[in-house]
N, C-alpha and C positions, 0 to 999 in steps of 0.2 A: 887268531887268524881272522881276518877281514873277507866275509865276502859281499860279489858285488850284490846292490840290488838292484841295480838295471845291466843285463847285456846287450848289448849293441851287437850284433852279427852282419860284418858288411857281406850280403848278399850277390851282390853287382860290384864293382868296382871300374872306372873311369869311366864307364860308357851314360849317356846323357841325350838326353830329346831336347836341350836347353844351354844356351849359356849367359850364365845370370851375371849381371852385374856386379854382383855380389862375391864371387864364387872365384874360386881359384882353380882350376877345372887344367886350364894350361898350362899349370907346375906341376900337374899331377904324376908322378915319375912310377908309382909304383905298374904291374904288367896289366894290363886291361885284363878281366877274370868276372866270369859267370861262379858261382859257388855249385857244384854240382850238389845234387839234395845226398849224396852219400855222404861227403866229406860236412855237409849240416847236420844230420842226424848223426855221425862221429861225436862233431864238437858239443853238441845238444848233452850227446851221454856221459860225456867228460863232467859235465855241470848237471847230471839228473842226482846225484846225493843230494844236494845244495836245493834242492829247485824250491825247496817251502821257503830260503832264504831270499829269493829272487822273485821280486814283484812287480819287473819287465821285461820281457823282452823283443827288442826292434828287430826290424830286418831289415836295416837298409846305413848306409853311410855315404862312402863317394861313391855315389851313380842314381837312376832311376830305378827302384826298385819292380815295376812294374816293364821292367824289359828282360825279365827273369822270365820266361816262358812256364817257370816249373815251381814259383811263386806259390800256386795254392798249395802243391805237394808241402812245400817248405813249413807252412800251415797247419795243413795236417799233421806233418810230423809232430809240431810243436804241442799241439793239440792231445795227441797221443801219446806222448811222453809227459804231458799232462804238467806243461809251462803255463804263466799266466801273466794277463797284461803284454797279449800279441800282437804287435803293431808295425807301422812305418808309414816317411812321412812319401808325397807323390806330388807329382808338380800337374797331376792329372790329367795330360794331355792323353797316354793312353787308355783311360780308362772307359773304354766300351762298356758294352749292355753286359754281353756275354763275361768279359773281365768282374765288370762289379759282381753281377750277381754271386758267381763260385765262388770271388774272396768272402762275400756274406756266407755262404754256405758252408764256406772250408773251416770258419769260425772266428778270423779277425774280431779281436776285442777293439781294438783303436784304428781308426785310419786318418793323418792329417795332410791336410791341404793346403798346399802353398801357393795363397792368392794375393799378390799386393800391390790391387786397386781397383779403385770402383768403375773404371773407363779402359778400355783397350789401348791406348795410348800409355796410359800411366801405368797396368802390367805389363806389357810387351814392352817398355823401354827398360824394366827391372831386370824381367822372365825374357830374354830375348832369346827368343826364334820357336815361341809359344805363339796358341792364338787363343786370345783372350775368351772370345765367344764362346770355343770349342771346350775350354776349362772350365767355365763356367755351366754347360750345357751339361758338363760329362760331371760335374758335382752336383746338379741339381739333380740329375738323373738319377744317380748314386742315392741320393738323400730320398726319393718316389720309391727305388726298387729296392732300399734297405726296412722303410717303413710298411711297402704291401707286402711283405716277407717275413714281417714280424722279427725285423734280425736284432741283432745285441750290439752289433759294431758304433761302439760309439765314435761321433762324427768330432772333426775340432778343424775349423779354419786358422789361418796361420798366417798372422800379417808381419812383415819385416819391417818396421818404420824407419823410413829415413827420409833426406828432405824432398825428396821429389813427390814422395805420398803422404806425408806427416799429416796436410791437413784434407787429407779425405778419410782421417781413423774413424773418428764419428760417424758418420754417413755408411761407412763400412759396416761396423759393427751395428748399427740399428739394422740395414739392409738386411745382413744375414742372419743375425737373432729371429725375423719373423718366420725363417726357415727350419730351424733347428728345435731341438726338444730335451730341454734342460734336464727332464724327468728322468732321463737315459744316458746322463754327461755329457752329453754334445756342449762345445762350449768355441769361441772365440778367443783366441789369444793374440797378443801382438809382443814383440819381442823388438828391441832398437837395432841397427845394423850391428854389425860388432866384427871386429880387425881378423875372422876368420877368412873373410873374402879381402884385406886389406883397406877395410873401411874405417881403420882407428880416427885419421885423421877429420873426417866426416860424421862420428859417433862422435868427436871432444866439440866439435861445433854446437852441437845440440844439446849436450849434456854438461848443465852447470853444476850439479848436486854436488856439494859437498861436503855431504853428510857421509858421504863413501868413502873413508879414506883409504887409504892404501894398504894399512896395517889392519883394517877391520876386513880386509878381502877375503877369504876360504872360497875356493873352489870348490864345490862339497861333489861334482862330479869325480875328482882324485880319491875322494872318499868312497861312492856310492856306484860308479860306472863304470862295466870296461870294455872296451873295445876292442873288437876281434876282425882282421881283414878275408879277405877271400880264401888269401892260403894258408890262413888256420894262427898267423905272426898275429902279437896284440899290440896294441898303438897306446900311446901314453895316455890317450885322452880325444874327444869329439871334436878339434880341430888339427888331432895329431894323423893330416890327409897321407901324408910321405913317408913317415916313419924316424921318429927322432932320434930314437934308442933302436937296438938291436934286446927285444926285451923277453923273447921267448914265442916259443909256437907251444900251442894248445892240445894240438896235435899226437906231439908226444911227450908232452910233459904236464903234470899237473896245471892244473888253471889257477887252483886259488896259492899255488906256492909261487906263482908268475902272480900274482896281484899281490901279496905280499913280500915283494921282491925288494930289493934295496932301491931300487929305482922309484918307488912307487913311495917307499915308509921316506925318504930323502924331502919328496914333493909334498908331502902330509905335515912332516914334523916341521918343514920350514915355514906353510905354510901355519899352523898354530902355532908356531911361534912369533906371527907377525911378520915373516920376511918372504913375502911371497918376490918383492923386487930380487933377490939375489937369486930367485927362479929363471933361466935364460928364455924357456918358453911360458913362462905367464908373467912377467913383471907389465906385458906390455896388451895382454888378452883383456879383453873387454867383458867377456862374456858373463864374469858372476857378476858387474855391475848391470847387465841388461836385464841379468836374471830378476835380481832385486827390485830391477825397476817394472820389473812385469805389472801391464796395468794401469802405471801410472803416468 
């Protein structure tokens, strides 16, 4: 039996301070949903045998995680159930004095930050109906009141490249390296756009590599990650926003005999054995090619 070792617990579900260029937001069908911290610490316990197998887990998918009111509780919880690798990513608009500090204090191991570009123009036409300054302000903050607090939260900025930003990566990444502190994983990633927002067409522009072929593809998140929505149903996968499959709640049934499920060993076996094309939702997914390309 396969368990994961990253869970994904969507926290929030379609609600948003943003709508990114990127992002599919308005096919979003599933009910708009806050996770109440009961129904978290439910699904937590379902997965505490496992938990020395599991060496992440997020709180957040489709929404802003940080419009969860009850966020640090969530934290806590995770904390005390004694998870590790506690994270999620934030487009950090609202991340106040008072927000940052508790999530340092509630114990956040990771928090990432979706910033892509070095000019107000160039994020707010990505990140639209952000304000650059304000994200900016509220990360730098973040990065002062996590370091005179002595906290553990490691920091990771998070660039999406595509053509509008491609050539300010450089300039990016010096900029905020002088702010960050390696010594602690604070780190800079950048990732290429990729056809979860519908960006396939715009990703094969830029990306000539063909050292990638199609057959050498594994998805190693079908392998390693699993996805959990607000009302407790699992998603096939990090761009599975709507629900592809009807594949189980967690809720009341086993977690790892829903991750070991026919649906899941279907996606696995086809995938090693080279035919990830005869996959209906990944023949055309960008994403392990972005993975691989991370960095470069």
């Amino acid at each position: 039996m396969i368990v994961p070792k990253h869970l994904q617990i969507e926290t929030i579900n379609g609600i948003c301070t943003a709508k990114c260029s990127m992002c599919t937001i308005k096919k979003w069908s599933r009910k708009r949903l806050i996770m109440s911290d009961e129904t978290f610490e439910k699904i937590l316990k379902k997965f505490h045998p496992y938990k020395e197998k599991i060496d992440f887990l997020s709180l957040f998918f489709c929404g802003e995680p940080l419009l969860d009111k009850t966020i640090c509780n969530k934290i806590k919880i995770a904390k005390e159930l004694e998870f590790s690798g506690i994270g999620f990513s934030t487009n950090a608009t609202e991340l106040k004095k008072e927000i940052s500090e508790n999530i340092i204090k509630a114990g956040l191991d990771t928090i990432i930050f979706s910033i892509d570009g070095i000019d107000k123009q160039t994020h707010e036409n990505i990140r639209v109906d952000t304000n650059f300054d304000c994200v900016v302000t509220n990360v730098k903050n973040f990065i002062k009141i996590r370091n005179e607090i002595n906290g553990n939260t490691r920091i990771i900025i998070r660039f999406i490249r595509q053509e509008s930003n491609k050539e300010q990566w450089p300039t990016f990444l010096k900029n905020w390296a002088l702010l960050l502190n390696k010594d602690i994983g604070d780190d800079i990633l950048k990732f290429d756009v990729h056809n979860w927002g519908g960006e396939l067409e715009e990703y094969n522009k830029k990306d000539s590599n063909k050292k990638l072929l199609e057959k050498e593809l594994i998805c190693h998140d079908i392998f390693e990650k699993m996805v959990i929505y607000t009302n407790g149903n699992v998603g096939l996968c990090c761009i599975d926003a709507n629900g592809f499959y009807d594949i189980g709640n967690v809720i009341d049934n086993d977690p790892i005999e829903i991750y070991n499920s026919q649906i899941f060993k279907h996606h696995r076996n086809l995938m090693k054995e080279g035919k990830i094309s005869e996959l209906e939702h990944c023949r055309n997914c960008t994403i392990p090619r972005s993975k691989s390309l991370k960095g470069k």
